[in-house]
N, C-alpha and C positions, 0 to 999 in steps of 0.2 A: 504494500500500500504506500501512497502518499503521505508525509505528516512535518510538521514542524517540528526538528530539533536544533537543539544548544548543545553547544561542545564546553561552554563555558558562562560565567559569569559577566553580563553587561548590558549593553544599551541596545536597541532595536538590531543593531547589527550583526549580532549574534546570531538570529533567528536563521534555519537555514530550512529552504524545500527540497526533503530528499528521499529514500527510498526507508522504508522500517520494515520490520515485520509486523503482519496482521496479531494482534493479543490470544493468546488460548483462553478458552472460554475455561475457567474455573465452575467446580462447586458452587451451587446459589447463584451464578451471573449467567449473563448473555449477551453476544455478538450486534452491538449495534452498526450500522449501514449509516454513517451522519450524514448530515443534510445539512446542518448550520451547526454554528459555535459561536456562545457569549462568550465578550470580555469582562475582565471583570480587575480590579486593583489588584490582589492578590498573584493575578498573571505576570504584573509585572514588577511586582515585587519581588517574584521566585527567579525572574530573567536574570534581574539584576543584584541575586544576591541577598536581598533583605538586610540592606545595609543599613537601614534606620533603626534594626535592631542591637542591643547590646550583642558583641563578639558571640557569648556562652548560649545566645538563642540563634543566632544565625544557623543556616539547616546547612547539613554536608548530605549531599545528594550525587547518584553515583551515575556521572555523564558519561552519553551523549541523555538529556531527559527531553519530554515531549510536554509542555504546556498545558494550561487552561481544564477546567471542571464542567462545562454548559454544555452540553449538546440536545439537542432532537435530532431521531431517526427513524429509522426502522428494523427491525430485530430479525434478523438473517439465522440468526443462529441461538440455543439457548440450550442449557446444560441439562443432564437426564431427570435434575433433581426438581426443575423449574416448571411449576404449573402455572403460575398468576400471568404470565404472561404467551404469547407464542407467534410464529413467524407470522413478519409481517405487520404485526402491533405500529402503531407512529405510537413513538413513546418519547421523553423528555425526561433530563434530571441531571441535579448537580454530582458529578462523581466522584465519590472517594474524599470526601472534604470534611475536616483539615487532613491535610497529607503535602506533603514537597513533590508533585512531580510522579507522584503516582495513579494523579488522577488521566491525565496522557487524551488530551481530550482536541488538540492541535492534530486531528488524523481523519484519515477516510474511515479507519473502522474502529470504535474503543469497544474494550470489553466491562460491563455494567453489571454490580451488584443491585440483584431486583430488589434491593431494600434501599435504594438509591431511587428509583427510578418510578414512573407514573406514565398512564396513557396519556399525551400529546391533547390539549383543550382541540376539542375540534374543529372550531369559529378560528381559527387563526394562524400565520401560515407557519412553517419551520423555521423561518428565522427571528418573528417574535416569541416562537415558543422556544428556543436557544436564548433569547435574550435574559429571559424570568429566571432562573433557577437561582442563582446565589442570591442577587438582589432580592426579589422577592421573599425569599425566604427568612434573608437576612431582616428586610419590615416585619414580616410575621413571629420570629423567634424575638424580635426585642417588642413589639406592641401589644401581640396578639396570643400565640400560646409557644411556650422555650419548648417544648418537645424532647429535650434531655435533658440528665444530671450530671452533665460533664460542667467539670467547675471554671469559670473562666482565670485565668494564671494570675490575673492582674488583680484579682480579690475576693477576698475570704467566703461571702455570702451566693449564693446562689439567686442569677435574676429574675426577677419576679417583673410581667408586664402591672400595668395599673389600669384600672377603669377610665375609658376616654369620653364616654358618652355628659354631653354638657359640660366637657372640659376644656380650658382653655391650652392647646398645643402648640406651639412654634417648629418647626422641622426649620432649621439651616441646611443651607445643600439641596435646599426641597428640588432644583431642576435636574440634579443628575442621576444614576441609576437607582440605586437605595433611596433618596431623599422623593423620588415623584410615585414609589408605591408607598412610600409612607406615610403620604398628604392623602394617597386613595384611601385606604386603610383607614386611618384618623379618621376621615371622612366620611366613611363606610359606617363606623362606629360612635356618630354623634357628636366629636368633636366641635369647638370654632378653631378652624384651623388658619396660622399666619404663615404661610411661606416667606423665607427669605431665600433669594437669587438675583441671578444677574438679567439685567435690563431685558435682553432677548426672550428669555424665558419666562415674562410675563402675562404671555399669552397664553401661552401651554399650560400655565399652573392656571390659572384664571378657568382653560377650559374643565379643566381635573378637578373644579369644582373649591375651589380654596377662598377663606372667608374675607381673609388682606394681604396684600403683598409688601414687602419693604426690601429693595432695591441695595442691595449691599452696595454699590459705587454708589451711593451717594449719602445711604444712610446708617450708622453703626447699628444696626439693631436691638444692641445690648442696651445701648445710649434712652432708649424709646419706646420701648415696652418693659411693661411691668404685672406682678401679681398672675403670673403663667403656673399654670397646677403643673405643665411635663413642655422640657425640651428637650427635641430630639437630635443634635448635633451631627449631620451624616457628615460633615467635615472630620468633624473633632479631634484630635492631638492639643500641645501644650494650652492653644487659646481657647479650648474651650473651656475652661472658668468664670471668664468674664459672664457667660450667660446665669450664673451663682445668683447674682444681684435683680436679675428678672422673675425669679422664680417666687412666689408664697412659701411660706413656711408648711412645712408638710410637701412641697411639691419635686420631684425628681427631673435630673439630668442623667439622660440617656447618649454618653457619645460613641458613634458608632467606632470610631478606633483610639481607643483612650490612649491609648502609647500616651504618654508625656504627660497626661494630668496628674498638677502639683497639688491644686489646693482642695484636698481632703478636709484638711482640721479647718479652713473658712468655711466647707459644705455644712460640715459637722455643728456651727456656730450658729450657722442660718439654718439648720433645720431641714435640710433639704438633701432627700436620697438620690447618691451617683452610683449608676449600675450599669452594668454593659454585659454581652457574652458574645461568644465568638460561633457564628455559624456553621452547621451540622447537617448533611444531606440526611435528606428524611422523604422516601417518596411518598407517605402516606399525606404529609403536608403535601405535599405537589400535586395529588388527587384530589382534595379538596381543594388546594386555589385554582386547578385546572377548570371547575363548575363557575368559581367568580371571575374568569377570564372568559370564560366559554357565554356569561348574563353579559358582559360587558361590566359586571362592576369595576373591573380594573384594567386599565388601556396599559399597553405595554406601548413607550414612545422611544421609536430608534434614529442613534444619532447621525448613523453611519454603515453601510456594510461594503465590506471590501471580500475577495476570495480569498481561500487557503492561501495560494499561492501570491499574496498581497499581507501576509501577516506581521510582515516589517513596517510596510504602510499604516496597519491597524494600528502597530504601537504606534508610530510616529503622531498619529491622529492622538492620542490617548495622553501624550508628552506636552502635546499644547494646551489642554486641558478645556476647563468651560465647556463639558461634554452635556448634552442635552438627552437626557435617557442614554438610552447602552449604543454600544459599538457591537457589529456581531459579522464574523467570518459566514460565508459561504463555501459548499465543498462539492 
């Protein structure tokens, strides 16, 4: 088969279109036929090493590896032990996650553990339904329901979603992959929801149904809003703190990649829960959101799609950032 591998550690140019072998179908998995493939941050954080991490978490990973978790397909093949699914399925799901490089999803053929995996919404085509899997899921395990007990590294307690119905939300980040299902979502569920984004993106969150917008080029949002019961930081790292002082007492911050929040004991002062947890392929979540993509409750908005053999391009695209929903390979 075709697929994208890395002989090394770095920037877009690493990526190379070459020959692999097709995966053996394991125990409990099955031979997907891809059709598309999401990108997602984590893709290119594993390109390049996971250099924002301290030394002792950075992953040693045994090169040449094959990229990215998202696919939709079709199921060619499926192991003696596999009844839920069978050839020919259009099926969807994020694979193998978390893992370095084992999810190998930069190819014409991955092999899928069907506890990964879900039938394909059928309203919509293979390369929105490659778009969904991490994002999505990642809105659902932090708003809606965590789906495991695996502990997040970064802190002690295990994440608990909160009631949103008649609550006041803020999503930052709301235009890009994770931040526009999470405005659906919130939405979905009652909130008054504020998106914060950039100028372009104020039409797309306006349609996705959002209560006010605040325009980060012009306005600090932190500066301007007040008395918010949950913010959901899809940027997050060091500055998400500042959102501390918009929050009510009782009310939570949720940042989707905590890496670098300092100020615990100022949460701890104001009264206000910071929780976050790190996203888990789950196909039984991906069959139920497959029914609320399939109603149209949730629009999947793509920013970009380029081919397999364009997945240098994809990161390049992803380097200049201000992405508008997901980026998603063709194959």
């Amino acid at each position: 088969m075709k697929a994208i591998r890395q002989y090394e550690f770095g920037g877009p140019e690493v990526l190379r279109y070459e020959d692999a072998p097709i995966p053996e179908v394991k125990k409990g998995e099955v031979l997907v036929k891809v059709k598309a493939i999401g990108l997602n941050p984590p893709d290119w954080y594993l390109r390049d090493g996971y250099k924002m991490l301290p030394p002792e978490w950075q992953p040693k990973v045994p090169f040449p590896i094959i990229l990215g978790t998202d696919i939709s397909g079709v199921v060619v093949e499926a192991a003696k032990d596999v009844t839920q699914f069978s050839i020919d399925d259009e099926v969807y799901a994020m694979v193998r996650f978390p893992s370095y490089g084992n999810s190998q999803a930069y190819a014409e053929y991955v092999s899928v553990p069907v506890t990964d995996l879900a039938l394909k919404p059928k309203s919509i085509d293979f390369i929105k339904a490659a778009a969904a899997p991490m994002s999505l899921l990642t809105a659902w395990q932090f708003l809606i329901e965590l789906g495991h007990n695996e502990p997040n590294p970064l802190q002690p307690d295990r994440h608990e979603p909160v009631t949103l119905a008649g609550k006041k939300v803020l999503v930052n980040g709301a235009g890009g992959g994770v931040g526009h299902f999470l405005v659906q979502l919130a939405k979905w569920k009652g909130a008054h929801l504020i998106a914060v984004a950039s100028t372009k993106q104020e039409s797309m969150l306006r349609e996705l149904g959002v209560d006010e917008f605040i325009d980060y080029t012009r306005y600090n949002a932190d500066e301007i809003v007040k008395d918010l019961d949950l913010v959901v930081d899809a940027v997050g790292g060091p500055s998400t703190g500042r959102f501390l002082k918009t929050l009510k007492k009782g009310g939570s911050l949720f940042p989707i990649f905590p890496l670098g929040f300092s100020d615990a004991d100022e949460a701890r002062k104001l009264g206000v829960n910071v929780s976050a947890t790190q996203v888990r392929s789950n196909g039984s979540q991906l069959s139920e959101l497959a029914n609320l993509l399939d109603d149209n409750t949730i629009k999947i908005v793509i920013d970009s799609v380029f081919s397999l053999t364009e997945a240098r391009k994809a990161h390049e695209r992803a380097e200049k950032g201000h992405i508008q929903g997901k980026i998603a390979l063709t194959v």
